[in-house]
Legacy VTK file of the C-alpha trace (Angstrom):
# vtk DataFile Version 3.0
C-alpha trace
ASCII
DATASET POLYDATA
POINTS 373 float
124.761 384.652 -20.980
122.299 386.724 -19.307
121.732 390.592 -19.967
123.269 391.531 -16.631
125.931 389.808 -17.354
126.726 391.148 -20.878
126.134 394.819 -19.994
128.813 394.429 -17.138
131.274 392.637 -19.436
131.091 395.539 -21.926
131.649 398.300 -19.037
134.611 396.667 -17.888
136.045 395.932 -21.249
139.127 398.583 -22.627
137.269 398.724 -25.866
136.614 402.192 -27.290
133.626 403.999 -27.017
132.494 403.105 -31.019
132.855 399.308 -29.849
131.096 399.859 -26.923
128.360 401.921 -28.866
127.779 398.970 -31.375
127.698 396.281 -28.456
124.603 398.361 -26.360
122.784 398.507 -30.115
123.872 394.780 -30.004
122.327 393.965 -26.857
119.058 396.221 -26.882
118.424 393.660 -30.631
118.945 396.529 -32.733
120.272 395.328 -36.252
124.211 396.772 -37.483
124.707 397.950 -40.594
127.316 397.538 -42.580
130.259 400.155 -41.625
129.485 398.840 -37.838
130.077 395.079 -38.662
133.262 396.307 -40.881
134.159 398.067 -37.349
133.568 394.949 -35.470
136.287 392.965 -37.900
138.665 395.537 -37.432
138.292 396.614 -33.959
136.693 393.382 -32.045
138.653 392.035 -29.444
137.876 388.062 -29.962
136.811 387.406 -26.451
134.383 389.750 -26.227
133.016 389.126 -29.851
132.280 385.462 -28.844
130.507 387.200 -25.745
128.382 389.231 -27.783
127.851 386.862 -30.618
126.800 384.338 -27.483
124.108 386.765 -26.006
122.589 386.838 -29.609
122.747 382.689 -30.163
121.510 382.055 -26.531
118.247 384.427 -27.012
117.436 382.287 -29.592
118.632 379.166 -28.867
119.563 378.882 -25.045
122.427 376.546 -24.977
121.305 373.979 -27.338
123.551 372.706 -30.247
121.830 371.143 -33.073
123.218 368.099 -35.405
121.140 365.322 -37.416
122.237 362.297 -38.910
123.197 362.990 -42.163
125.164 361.636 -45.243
126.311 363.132 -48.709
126.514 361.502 -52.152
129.165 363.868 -54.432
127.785 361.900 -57.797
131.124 362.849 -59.646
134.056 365.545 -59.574
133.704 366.255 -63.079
133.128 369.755 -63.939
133.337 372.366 -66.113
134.081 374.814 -64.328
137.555 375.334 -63.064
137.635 377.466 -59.621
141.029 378.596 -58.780
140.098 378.063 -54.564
138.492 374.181 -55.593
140.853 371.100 -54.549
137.739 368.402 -55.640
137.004 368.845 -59.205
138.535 366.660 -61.632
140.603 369.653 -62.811
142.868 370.153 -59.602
142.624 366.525 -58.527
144.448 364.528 -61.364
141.587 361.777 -61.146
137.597 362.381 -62.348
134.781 359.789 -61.415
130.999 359.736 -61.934
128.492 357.354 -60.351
125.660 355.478 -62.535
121.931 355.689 -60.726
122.499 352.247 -59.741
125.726 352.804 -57.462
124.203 356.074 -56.253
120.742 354.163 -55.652
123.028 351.469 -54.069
124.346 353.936 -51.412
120.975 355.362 -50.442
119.469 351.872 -49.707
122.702 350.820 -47.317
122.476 353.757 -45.164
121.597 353.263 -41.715
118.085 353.143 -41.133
118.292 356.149 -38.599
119.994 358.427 -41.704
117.143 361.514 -41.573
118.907 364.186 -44.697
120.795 362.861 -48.068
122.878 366.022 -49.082
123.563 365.784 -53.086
126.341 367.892 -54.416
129.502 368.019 -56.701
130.467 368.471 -59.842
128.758 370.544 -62.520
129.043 367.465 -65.155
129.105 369.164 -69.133
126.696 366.267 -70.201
124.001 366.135 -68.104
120.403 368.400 -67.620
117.577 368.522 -65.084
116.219 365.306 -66.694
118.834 363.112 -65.677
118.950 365.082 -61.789
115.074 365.045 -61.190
114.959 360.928 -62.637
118.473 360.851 -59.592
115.819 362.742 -56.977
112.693 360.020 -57.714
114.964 356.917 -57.963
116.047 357.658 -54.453
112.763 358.748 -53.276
111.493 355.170 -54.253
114.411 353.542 -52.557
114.281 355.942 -49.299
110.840 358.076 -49.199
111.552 358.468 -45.427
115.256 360.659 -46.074
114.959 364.393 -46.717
116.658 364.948 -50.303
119.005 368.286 -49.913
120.192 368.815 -52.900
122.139 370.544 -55.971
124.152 373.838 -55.283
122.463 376.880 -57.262
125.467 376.669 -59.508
124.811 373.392 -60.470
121.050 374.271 -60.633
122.035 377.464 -62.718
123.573 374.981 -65.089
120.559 372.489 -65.409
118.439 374.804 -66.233
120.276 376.484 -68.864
121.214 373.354 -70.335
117.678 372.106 -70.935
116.003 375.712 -71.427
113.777 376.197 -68.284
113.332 379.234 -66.617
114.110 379.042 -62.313
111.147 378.852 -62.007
110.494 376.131 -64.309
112.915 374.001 -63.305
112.717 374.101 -59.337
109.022 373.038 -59.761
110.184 369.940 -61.965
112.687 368.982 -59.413
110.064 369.944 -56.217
108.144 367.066 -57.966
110.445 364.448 -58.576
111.426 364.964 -54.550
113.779 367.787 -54.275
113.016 369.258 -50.475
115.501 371.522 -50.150
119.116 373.131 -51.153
122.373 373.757 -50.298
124.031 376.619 -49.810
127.193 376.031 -51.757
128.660 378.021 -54.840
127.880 381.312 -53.024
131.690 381.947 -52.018
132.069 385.611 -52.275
129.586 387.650 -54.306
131.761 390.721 -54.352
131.915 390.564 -58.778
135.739 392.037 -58.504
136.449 388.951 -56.322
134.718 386.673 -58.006
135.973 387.505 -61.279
139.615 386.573 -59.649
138.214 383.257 -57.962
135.801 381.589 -60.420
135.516 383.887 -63.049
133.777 381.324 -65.662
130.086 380.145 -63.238
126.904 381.946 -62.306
126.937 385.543 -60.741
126.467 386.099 -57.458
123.436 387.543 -58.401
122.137 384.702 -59.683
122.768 382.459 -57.146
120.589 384.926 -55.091
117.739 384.154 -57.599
117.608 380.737 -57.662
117.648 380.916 -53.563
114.762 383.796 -53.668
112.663 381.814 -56.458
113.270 378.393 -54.267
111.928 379.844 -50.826
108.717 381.202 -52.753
107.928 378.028 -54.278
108.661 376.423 -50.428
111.873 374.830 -50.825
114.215 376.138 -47.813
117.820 376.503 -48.189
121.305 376.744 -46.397
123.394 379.593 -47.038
127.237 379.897 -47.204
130.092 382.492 -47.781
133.950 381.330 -48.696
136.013 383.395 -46.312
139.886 383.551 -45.997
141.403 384.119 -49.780
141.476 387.612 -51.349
138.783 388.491 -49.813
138.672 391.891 -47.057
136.126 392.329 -44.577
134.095 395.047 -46.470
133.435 392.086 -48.992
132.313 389.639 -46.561
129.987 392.371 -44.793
128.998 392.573 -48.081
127.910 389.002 -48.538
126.422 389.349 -45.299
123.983 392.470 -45.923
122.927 390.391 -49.457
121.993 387.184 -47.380
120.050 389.399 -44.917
118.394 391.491 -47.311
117.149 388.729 -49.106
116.266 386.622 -45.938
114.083 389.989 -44.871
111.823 389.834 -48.112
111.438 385.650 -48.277
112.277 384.031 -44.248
113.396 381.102 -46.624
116.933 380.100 -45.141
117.536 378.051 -42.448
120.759 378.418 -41.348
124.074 380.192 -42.580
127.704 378.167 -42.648
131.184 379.990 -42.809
133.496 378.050 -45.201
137.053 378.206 -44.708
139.295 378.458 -47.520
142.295 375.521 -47.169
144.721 376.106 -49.395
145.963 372.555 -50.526
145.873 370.851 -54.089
144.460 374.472 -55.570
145.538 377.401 -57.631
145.268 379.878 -54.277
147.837 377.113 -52.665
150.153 380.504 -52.389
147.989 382.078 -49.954
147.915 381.275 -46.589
145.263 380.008 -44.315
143.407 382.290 -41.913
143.763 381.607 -37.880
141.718 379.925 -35.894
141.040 383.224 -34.185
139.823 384.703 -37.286
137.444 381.371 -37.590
136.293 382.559 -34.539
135.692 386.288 -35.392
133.913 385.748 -38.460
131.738 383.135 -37.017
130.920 385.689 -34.375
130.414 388.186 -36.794
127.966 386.694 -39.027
125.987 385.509 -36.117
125.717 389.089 -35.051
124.976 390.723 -38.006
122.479 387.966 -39.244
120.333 388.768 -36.853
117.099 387.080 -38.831
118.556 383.604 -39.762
117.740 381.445 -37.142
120.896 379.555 -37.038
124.499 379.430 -37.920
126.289 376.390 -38.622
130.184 375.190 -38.156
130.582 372.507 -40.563
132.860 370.595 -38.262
134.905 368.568 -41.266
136.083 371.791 -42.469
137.387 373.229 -39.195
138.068 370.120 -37.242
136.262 368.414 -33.942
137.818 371.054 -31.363
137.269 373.659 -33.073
134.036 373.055 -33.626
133.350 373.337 -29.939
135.115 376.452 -29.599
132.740 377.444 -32.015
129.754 377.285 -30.141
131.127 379.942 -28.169
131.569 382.144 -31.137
127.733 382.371 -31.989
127.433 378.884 -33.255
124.605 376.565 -32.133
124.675 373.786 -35.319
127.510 371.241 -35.586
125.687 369.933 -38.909
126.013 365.866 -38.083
127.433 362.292 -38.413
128.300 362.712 -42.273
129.309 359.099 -42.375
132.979 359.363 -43.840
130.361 360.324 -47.241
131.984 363.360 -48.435
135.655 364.410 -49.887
135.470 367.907 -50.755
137.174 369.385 -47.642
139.562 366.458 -47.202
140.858 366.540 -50.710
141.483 370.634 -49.714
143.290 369.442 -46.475
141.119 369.402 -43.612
142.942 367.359 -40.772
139.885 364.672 -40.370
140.757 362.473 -43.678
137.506 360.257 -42.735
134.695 362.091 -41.580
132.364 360.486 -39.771
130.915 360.658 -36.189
129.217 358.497 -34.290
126.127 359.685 -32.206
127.921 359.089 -28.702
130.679 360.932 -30.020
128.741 363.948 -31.463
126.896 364.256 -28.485
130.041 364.325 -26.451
131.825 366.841 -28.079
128.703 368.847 -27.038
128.706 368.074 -24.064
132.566 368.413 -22.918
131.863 372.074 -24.760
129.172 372.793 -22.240
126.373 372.553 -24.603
123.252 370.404 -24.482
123.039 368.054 -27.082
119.814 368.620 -29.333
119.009 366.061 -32.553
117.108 367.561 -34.692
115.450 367.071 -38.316
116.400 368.998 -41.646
113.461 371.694 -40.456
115.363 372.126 -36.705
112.470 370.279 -35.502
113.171 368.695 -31.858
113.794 364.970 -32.285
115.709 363.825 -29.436
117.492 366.112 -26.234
120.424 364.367 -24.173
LINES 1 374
373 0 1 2 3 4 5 6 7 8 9 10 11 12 13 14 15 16 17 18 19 20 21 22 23 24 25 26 27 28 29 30 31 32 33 34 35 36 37 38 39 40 41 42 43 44 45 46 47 48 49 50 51 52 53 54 55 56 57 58 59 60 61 62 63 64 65 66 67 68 69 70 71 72 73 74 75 76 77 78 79 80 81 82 83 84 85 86 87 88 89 90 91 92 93 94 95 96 97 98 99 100 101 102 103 104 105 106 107 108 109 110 111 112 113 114 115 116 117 118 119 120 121 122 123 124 125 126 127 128 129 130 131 132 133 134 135 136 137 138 139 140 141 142 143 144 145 146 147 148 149 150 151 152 153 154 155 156 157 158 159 160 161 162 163 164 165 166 167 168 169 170 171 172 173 174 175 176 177 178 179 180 181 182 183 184 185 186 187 188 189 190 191 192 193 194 195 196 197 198 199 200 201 202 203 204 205 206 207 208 209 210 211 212 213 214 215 216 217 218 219 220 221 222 223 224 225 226 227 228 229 230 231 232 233 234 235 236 237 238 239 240 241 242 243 244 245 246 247 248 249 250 251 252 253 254 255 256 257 258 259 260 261 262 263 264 265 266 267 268 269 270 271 272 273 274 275 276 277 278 279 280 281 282 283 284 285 286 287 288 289 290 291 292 293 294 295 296 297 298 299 300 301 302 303 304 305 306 307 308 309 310 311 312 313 314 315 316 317 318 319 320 321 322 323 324 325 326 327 328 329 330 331 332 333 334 335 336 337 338 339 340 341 342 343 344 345 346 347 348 349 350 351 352 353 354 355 356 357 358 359 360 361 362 363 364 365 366 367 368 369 370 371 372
């Protein structure tokens, strides 16, 4: 969407002259602050978000939409802690499992030679500390040295560390050794300490989480970052969240890209409250790509949200589809996300780009260029 184009779209529009205010800041790249992305919840017509939110993405991006070929290994859904929103862990589930190294190890060696990022998550298991993770990280580094190794959510680092008495700082340079390249974003959900307390009142602070992140980008490990959206949550909390992420991204450049994640309320505690719309999806994707004006990329984690949504996303401010996920992970199905199986193949990722009116773009866990179609 060119500039012409936007500044006409925002004369013609019926929205009021506060909304049309915060759109001409939008479009001269002059950052929001927080009570003008609270006003752009409230007040944004949809349409015209995605517009906006599509100017930003498309002055970064063009109309490229990024994926890699990816799997996940969720080494068990034991854990100790017991979020209310959480449909995997053991506690909500009925069932528990746990992998050895050698099934894990197992995994990594039969995926597909053209597999580029292993993402590592799950459970925060009671027995285990950063020994038994970092000898995980250089088992599969043996097995794969090729694959980048994403892995362990700053909650389940928090616990690691505590467990075997190392500082942050201690223990991301032990696991930087044994392979780690990067981490997720997960276990952020809301850091709002009023919400939290209501959600998962018993695991790190969202304070903390923000430390391990800050302490991982100056030791050169990059990271995702992520923000649980549609529980008990208003929009003051997730601008909020927001303003944290970009603060933090201003002093360290260390994330790569941000993902909205969708509460689903099945096999939960919060199984009372109902789902957002898709039209919220939309807004809050637009949103966040507005107000994060210095993280390169947002993502739609298409499992969560589903395959057409996902497209719609990219006209919401989205230019990352994440990847082929090779029916690897549970987490969102167990919560009741409509693909049971996910998995992708490349002809079909790039299609659902493509149908969307996007350009296909593979890419590496850096969102270096590997392939265009």
């Amino acid at each position: 969407m060119h500039l012409e184009e936007i500044e006409i779209l925002i004369g013609k529009s019926d929205a009021g002259a506060d909304f049309k205010n915060i759109a001409k800041k939008i479009v001269a790249g002059e950052r929001i602050n927080q009570q003008e992305g609270i006003y752009l919840f409230e007040h944004g017509e949809p349409g015209l978000l995605g517009s906006l939110a599509t100017f930003v993405k498309e002055n970064k991006h063009g109309k490229k939409a990024f994926f890699i070929h990816n799997f996940h290994i969720e080494p068990t859904n034991i854990c100790i802690y017991n979020c209310r929103f959480c449909s995997y862990s053991h506690h909500q589930s009925g069932t528990s499992w746990e992998m050895d190294f050698r099934e894990i190890v197992e995994k990594v060696k039969a995926a597909p030679a053209e597999m580029k990022e292993l993402h590592i998550t799950g459970g925060v298991h009671p027995k285990y500390g950063i020994d038994h993770y970092a000898s995980l990280l250089k088992l599969i580094r043996e097995a794969r040295p090729d694959l980048h190794l994403k892995a362990y959510s700053a909650i389940e680092l928090d616990y690691m560390f505590e467990k075997s008495g190392k500082s942050v700082d201690e223990g991301l340079k032990m696991l930087k050794e044994a392979g780690l390249d990067s981490i997720p974003g997960g276990g952020a959900e809301i850091f709002d300490e009023g919400i939290r307390s209501q959600i998962c009142d018993d695991k790190a602070f969202g304070q903390r989480w923000l430390e391990i992140h800050e302490t991982a980008h100056r030791l050169g490990i990059g990271s995702n970052a992520t923000m649980l959206y549609g529980h008990i949550e208003n929009y003051g909390h997730r601008i909020d969240h927001l303003e944290h992420l970009r603060q933090l991204q201003d002093r360290t450049g260390g994330f790569n890209t941000f993902i909205p994640l969708k509460f689903k309320n099945k096999n939960n505690e919060l199984s009372h409250i109902q789902e957002v719309s898709s039209v919220e999806d939309m807004k809050n994707y637009a949103v966040s790509r507005i107000y994060l004006d210095n993280f390169p990329h947002l993502k739609a984690y298409w499992p969560m949200i589903g395959r057409q949504m996902s497209q719609l996303a990219l006209s919401f401010g989205v230019d990352d589809l994440d990847g082929t996920i090779n029916n690897s992970t549970q987490i969102y199905s167990l919560a009741g996300a409509d693909d049971k199986n996910p998995a992708m193949s490349l002809d079909s990722l790039v299609k659902l780009i493509l149908d969307a009116g996007f350009s296909p773009v593979e890419r590496d866990s850096w969102y270096n260029i590997l392939s265009e179609y």
